[in-house]
C-alpha positions in Angstrom: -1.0 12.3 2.0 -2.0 15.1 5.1 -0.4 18.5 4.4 2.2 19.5 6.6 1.1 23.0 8.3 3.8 25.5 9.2 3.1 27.9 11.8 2.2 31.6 10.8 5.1 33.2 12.4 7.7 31.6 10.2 5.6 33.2 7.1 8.6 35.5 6.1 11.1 32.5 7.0 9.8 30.4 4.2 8.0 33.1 2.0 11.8 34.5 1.6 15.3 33.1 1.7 19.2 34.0 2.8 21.5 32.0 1.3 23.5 29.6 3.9 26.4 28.5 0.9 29.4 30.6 -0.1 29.6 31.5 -4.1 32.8 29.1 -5.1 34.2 30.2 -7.9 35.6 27.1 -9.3 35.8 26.8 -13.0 33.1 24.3 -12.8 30.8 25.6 -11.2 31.3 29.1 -13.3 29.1 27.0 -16.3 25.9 26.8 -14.7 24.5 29.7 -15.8 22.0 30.3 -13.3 19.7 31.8 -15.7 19.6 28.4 -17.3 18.5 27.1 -13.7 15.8 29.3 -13.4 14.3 28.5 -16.9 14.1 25.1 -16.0 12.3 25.6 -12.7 9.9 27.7 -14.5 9.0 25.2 -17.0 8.8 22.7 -14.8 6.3 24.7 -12.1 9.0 25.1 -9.7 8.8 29.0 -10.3 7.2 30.0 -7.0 11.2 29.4 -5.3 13.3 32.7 -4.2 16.4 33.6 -6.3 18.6 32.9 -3.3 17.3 29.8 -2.3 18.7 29.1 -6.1 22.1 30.1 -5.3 22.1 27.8 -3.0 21.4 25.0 -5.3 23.9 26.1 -7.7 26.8 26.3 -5.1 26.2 22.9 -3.6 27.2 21.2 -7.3 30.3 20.5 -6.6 30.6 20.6 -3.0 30.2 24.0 -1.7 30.6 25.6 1.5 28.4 26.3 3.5 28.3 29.9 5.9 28.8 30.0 9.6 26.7 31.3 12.2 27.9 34.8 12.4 28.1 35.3 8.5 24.7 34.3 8.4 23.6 36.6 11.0 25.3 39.2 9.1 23.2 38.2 5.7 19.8 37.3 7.7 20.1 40.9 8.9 20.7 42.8 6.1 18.2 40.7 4.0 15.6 41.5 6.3 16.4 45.2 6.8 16.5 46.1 2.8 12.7 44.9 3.1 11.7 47.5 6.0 10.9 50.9 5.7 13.2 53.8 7.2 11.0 54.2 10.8 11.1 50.0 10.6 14.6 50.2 10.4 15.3 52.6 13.4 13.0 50.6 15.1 15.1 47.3 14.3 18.7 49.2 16.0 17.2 48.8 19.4 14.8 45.5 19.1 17.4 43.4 16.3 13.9 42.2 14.8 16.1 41.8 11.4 17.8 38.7 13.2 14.8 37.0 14.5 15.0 34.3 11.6 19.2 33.6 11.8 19.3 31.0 14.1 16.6 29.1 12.0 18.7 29.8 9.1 22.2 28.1 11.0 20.2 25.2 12.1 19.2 24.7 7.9 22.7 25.6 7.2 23.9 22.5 9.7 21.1 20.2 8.4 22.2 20.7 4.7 26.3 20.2 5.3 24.5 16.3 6.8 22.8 16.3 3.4 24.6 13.6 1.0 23.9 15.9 -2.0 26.6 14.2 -4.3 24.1 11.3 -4.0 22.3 13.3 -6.8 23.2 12.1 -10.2 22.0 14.3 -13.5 22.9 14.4 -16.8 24.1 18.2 -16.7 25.0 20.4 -13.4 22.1 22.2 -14.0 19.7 19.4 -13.7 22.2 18.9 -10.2 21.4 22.6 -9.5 17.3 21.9 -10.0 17.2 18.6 -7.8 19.4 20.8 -5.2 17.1 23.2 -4.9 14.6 21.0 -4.6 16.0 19.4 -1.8 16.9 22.8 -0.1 13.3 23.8 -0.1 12.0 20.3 1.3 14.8 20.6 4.1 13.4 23.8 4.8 10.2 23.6 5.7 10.2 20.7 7.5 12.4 22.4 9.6 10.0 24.7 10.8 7.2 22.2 10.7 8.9 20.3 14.0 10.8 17.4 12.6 14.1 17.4 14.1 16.9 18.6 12.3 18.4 14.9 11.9 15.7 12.8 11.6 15.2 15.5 8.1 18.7 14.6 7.1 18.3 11.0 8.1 15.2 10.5 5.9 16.2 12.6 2.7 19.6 11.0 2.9 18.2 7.4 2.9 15.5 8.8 -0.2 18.1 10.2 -2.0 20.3 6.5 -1.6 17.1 4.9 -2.6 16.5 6.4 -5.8 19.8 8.0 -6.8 21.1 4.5 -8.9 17.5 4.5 -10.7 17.6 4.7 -14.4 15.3 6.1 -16.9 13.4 2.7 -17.8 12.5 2.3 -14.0 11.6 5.4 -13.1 9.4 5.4 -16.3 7.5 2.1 -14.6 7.7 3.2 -10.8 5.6 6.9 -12.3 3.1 4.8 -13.6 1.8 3.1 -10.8 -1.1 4.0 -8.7 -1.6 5.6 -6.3 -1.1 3.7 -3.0 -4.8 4.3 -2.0 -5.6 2.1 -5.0 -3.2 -1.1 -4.1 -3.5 -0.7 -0.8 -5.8 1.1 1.5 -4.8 2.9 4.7 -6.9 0.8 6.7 -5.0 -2.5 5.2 -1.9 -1.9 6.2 -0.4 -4.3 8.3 2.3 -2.9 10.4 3.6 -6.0 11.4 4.0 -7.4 8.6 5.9 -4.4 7.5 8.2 -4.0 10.3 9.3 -8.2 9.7 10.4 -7.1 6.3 12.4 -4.2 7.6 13.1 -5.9 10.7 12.5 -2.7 13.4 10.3 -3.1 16.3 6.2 -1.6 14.8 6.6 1.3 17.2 10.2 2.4 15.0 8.3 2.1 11.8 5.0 4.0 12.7 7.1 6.5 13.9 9.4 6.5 10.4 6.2 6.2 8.4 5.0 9.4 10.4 8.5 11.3 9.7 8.2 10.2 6.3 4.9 10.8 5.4 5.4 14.5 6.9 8.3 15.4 4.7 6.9 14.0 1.5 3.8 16.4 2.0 6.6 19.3 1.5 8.5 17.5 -1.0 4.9 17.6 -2.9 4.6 21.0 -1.9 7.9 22.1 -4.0 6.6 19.9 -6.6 3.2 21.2 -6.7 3.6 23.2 -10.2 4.9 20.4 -11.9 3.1 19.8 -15.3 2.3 16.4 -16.4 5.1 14.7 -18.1 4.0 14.2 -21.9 6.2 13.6 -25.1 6.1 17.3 -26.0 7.5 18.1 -22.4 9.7 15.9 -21.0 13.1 17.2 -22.0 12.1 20.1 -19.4 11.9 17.6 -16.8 15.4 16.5 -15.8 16.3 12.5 -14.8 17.6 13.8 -11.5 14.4 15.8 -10.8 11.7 12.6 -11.9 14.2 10.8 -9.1 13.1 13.3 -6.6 9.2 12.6 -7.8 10.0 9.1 -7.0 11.5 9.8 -4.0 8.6 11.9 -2.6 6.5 8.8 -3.4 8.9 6.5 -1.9 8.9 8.6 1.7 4.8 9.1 1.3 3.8 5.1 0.6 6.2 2.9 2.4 5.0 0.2 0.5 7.3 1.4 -2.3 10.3 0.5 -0.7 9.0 -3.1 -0.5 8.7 -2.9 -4.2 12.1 -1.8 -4.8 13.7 -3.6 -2.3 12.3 -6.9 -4.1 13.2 -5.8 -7.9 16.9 -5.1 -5.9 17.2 -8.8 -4.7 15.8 -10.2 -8.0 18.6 -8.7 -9.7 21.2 -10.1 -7.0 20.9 -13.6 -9.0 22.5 -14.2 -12.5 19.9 -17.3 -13.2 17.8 -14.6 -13.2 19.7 -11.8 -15.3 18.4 -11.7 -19.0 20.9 -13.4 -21.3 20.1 -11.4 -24.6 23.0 -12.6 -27.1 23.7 -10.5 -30.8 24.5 -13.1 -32.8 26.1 -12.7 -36.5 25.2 -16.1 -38.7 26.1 -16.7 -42.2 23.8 -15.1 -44.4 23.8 -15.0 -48.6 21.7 -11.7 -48.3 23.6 -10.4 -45.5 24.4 -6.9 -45.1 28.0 -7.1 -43.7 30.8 -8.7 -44.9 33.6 -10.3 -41.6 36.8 -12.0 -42.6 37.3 -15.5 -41.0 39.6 -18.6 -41.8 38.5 -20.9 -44.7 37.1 -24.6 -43.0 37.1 -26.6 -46.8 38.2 -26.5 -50.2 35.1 -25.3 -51.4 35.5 -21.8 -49.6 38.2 -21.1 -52.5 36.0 -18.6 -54.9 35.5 -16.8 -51.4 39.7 -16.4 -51.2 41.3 -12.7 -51.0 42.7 -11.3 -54.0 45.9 -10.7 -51.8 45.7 -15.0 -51.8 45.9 -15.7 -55.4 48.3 -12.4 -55.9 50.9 -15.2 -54.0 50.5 -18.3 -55.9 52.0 -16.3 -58.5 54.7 -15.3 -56.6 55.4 -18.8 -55.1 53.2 -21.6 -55.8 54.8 -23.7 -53.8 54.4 -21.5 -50.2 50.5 -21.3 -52.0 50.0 -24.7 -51.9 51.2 -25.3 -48.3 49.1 -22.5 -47.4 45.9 -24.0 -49.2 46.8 -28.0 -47.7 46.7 -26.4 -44.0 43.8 -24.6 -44.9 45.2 -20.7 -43.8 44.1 -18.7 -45.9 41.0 -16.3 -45.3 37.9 -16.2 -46.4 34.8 -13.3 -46.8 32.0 -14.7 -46.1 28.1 -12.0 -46.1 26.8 -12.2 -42.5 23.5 -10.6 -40.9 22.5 -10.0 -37.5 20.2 -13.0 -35.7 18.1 -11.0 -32.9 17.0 -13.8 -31.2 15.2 -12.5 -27.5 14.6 -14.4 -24.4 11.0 -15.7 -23.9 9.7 -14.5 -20.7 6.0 -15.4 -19.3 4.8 -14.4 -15.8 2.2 -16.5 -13.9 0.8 -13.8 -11.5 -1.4 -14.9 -8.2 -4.1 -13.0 -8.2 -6.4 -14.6 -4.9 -7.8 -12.7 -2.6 -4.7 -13.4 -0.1 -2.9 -11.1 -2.1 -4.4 -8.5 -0.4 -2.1 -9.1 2.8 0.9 -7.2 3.9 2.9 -6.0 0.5 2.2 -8.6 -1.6 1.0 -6.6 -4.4 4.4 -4.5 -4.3 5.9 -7.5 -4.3 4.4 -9.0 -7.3 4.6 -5.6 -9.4 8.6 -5.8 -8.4 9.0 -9.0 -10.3 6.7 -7.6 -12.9 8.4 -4.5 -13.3 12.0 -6.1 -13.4 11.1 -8.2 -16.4 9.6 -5.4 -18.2 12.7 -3.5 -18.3 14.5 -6.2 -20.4 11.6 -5.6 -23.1 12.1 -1.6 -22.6 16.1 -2.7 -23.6 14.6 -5.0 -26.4 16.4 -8.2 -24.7 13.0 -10.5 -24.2 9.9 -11.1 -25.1 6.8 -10.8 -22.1 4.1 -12.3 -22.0 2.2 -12.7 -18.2 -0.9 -13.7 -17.6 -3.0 -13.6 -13.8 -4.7 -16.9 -11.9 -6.6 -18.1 -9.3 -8.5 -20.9 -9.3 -7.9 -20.7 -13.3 -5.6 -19.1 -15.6 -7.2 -15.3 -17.4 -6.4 -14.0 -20.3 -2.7 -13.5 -21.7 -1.2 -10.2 -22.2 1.6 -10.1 -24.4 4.2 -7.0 -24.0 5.4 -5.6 -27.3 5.3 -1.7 -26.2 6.5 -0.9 -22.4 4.0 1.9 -23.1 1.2 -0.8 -23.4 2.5 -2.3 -20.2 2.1 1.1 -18.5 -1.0 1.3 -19.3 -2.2 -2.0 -17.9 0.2 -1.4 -14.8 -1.9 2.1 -14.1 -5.1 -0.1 -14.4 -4.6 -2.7 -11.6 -6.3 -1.7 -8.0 -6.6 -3.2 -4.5 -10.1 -4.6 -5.9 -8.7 -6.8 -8.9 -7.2 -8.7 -6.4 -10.4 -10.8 -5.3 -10.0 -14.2 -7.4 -11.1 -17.7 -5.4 -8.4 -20.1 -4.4 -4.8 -20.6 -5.7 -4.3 -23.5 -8.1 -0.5 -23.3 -9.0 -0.3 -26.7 -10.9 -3.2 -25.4 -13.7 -1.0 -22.0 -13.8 2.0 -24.3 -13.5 1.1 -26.6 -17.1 -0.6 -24.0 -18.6 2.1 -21.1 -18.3 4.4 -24.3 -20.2 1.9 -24.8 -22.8 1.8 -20.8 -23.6 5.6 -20.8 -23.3 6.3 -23.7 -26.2 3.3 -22.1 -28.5 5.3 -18.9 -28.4 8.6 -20.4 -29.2 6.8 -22.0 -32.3 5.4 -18.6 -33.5 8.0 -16.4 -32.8 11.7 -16.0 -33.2 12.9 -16.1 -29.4 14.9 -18.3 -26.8 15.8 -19.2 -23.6 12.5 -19.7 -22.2 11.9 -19.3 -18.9 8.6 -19.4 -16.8 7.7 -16.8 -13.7 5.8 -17.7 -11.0 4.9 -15.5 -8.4 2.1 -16.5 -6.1 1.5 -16.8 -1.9 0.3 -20.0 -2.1 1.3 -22.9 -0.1 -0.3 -26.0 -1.9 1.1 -29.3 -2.9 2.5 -29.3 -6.7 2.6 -32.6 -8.7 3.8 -31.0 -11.8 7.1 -32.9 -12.7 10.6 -31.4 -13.9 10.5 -33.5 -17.5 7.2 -31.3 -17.7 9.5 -28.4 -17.5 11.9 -30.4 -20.5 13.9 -26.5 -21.5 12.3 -24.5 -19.7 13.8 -22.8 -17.1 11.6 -22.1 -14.2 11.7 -19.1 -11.5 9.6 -18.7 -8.7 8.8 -16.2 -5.6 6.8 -16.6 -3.3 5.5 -13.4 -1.0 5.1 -13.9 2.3 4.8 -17.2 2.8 7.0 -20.5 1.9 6.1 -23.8 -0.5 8.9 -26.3 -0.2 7.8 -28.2 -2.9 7.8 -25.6 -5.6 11.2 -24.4 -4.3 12.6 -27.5 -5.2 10.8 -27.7 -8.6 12.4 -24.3 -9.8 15.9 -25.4 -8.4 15.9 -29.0 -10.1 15.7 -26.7 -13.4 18.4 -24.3 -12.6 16.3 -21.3 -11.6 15.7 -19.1 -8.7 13.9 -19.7 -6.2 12.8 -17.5 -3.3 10.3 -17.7 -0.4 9.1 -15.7 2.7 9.6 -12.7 0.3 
């Protein structure tokens, strides 16, 4: 990612800052402590931002105002004046150099009120006030880098809808991935590919890939302290700020929004929605004791006391009560945490090195994880060619990360596509790990480009529920395997 370069002469526009946003004073906005805010920055490298600039963040919370032209003339030039000596200053009476940057400031004023800042979600205001501030300072300077005003509100606005529904577990998986240089070189990109997956014409997309590209360099830029997220750290690094990261990443390597956009559809079908069930069973060693209507005669030691205190009191009304079997019973339960076996035949031939098919496998990859982050499934995947590699089972989503940070444009350079042997042998993994652990529901993932014949038959398949996606290119015959088992089934991903 090129470094956006902004002119010399707008040196004192972005070194400084006038605030564009009046100071509400509604109640709720009166408990951001601003001091809090600017804590945070510093701990999080974002200390090289003006105190105004903060303000700004802080008033735009909860939908604040933002100043008009002449009130911002008004600021601009007193701003400017209190940093001028007293011969600067009588100098400034007859040549209004104070004012020279006001007009700059109205058109960032304009850009922000297009801004969809409520798009930001945190856990606190102040984590809202950081991820504003962050945005202010993007919008900004790409302001004075040339990028028209709404093309700037157009982009961060569509970032901001991108990422702002993301959740801890996914942005946890979307910071581990590599670098786009490592999945997918610059001089791989196929822009027409792209541009049938967004559908825009390839002259739109360069052009949006340019604009984008241009304001992620600045969003980088405001990011640049940032430490490295680690255990001891990351409570200084808000939810709504790692967003932002993501965003910046998502604008810089468009091949992320192919990723997401993928993981998005995925989760469109309930076939494919884990089904994790907490079940309660019977248990003589239970832990917990439930209440439930007696189903035999031999449930009687396991009657209420409040049951026998009426037999006394009418053992006739008792004996009614015991022939139509009413009474309750306590019976010891324990929890049965039964997870949903997943296991994920990956395509790993050298075709995969076309368009965003890469992105488009990590999506699927990614999406399953998340139910073993929420400890719904087991994962187990495993990558093929022209034969099935080694099995990786996912215990840790930490391990996962780890593997998922390791993968590069180069792994993907295996011989030709045999989806029957990844087909038999992803069913033979499947049934040993129902035999040697306690899980369910299996179902088997395959995501591959290939197009070739499959001979594998749905009594092969006897309870196992079969999903398939196929990137890029369409395979009739394994469309109609996955559907005969009741699974989903997508091509020309």
């Amino acid at each position: 990612m090129e470094k956006t370069r902004v002119d010399r002469r707008y040196h004192d526009f972005i070194k400084h800052h006038t605030h564009v946003t009046y100071p509400e004073m509604s109640e709720r906005r009166e408990q951001i402590n601003t001091l809090e805010v600017i804590k945070k920055l510093d701990a999080i490298g974002m200390h090289h931002l003006p105190l105004p600039i903060i303000w700004d963040g802080v008033h735009l919370v909860d939908e604040g105002k933002l100043a008009g032209k002449n009130e911002i003339e008004r600021r601009t030039r007193m701003t400017y004046r209190m940093r001028m000596w007293k011969l600067m200053q009588v100098v400034d009476d007859y040549t209004n150099r104070s004012i020279r940057d006001a007009e700059l400031y109205h058109q960032l004023a304009l850009l922000l009120k297009e801004i969809e800042f409520d798009k930001i979600h945190g856990r606190t205001d102040i984590d809202r006030a950081i991820a504003n501030v962050a945005i202010i300072a993007t919008a900004k300077r790409s302001l004075v880098s040339g990028i028209p005003p709404e093309r700037i509100s157009e982009q961060i606005n569509w970032a901001l809808d991108e990422v702002g529904g993301l959740e801890a577990d996914e942005v946890e998986l979307l910071e581990c991935l590599p670098d786009e240089s490592l999945l997918k070189p610059t001089d791989k990109i196929d822009y027409e590919q792209m541009s049938q997956d967004r559908g825009v014409t390839s002259i739109q997309l360069v052009e949006t890939v340019d604009t984008r590209g241009r304001i992620a360099s600045l969003f980088s830029d405001c990011f640049g302290g940032m430490q490295k997220r680690s255990e001891e750290n990351k409570e200084m690094h808000p939810l709504s700020v790692r967003r932002l990261n993501v965003a910046s990443r998502l604008l810089a390597e468009p091949s992320m929004e192919a990723l997401l956009r993928i993981s998005r559809v995925a989760n469109e079908y309930v076939a494919f929605q884990p089904r994790f069930e907490k079940k309660m069973i019977p248990a003589a060693d239970g832990d917990q004791t439930r209440m439930r209507m007696m189903t035999s005669f031999d449930e009687l030691p396991k009657m209420a006391p409040a049951a026998w205190a009426m037999k006394v009191a009418s053992a006739k009304y008792f004996r009614y009560r015991l022939a139509t079997k009413s009474f309750m019973v306590r019976e010891k339960i324990k929890r049965s945490d039964k997870k949903q076996v997943f296991y994920a035949m990956l395509d790993r031939s050298k075709s995969m090195q076309q368009g965003e098919r890469i992105y488009k496998l990590l999506a699927i990859l990614m999406n399953r994880l998340r139910a073993v982050s929420r400890r719904e499934a087991v994962l187990g995947y495993s990558f093929f060619d022209s034969q099935v590699h080694d099995e990786v089972m996912v215990t840790e989503v930490a391990e996962a990360q780890d593997e998922i940070r390791k993968l590069h444009y180069e792994f993907f350079m295996g011989d030709d596509t045999d989806i029957n042997l990844a087909l038999r042998e992803g069913i033979r993994r499947i049934r040993t790990l129902i035999d040697d652990i306690d899980a369910e529901r299996p179902e088997l993932i395959i995501v591959t480009d290939g197009d070739h014949g499959i001979n594998v038959k749905p009594k092969e398949l006897k309870g196992i529920m079969l999903h398939v996606f196929i990137v890029e290119e369409s395979n009739d015959d394994l469309v109609q395997l996955a559907k005969k088992t009741g699974g989903v089934a997508l091509q020309r991903l």
